[in-house]
C-alpha positions, 0 to 999 in steps of 0.5 A: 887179823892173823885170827878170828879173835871171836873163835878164841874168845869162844874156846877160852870160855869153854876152858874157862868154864871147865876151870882148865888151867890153859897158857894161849900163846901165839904160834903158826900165825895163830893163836894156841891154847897150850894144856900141860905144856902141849899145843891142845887147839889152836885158832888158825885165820877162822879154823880151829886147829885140834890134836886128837887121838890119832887112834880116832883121826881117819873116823873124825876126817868123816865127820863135817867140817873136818879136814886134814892139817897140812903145814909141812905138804903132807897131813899130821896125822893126829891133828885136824882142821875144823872150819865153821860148819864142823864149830858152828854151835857151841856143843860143836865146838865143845865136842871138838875140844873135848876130844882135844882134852882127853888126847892130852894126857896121852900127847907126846910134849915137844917141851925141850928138857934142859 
């Protein structure tokens, strides 16, 4: 199992219950729930991968639970990793893919124009 289908079946939900328009696609051995054409979490093996404002990134490295994403030998700042004791209980979790959500809008998309 490249991811934990319970985590995604868990953020599906939440999008789901929000009546947020979401494509999941599968990506960087995980799964990503695409908002507006733009990569807005993710489920990584048992993380959760979320875009966030970057105004709000070194405060959220304080928090529990959330650590640096770094795919390419250096951390993407603006995108965070959240294990289980960040994402444990529900409102946890939900708090996370709220600031995932309100960042969104102002996410650059890496949408190829034709």
């Amino acid at each position: 199992m490249a991811y934990d289908t319970f985590l995604s079946d868990r953020i599906s939900h939440f999008f789901q219950n929000e009546n947020i328009f979401f494509i999941e696609k599968k990506m960087f051995g995980g799964l990503s729930f695409m908002i507006n054409d733009k990569i807005c979490v993710g489920v990584i093996k048992n993380e959760v991968m979320a875009r966030i404002d970057p105004g709000i990134y070194e405060e959220s490295l304080t928090k529990t639970g959330c650590n640096t994403m770094n795919f390419t030998g250096r951390p993407m700042k603006g995108f965070v990793f959240l294990s289980n004791e960040a994402i444990d209980l529900d409102e946890n979790l939900y708090y996370w893919l709220q600031l995932a959500l309100d960042y969104n809008p102002k996410a650059k998309s890496n949408k190829k124009k034709l």
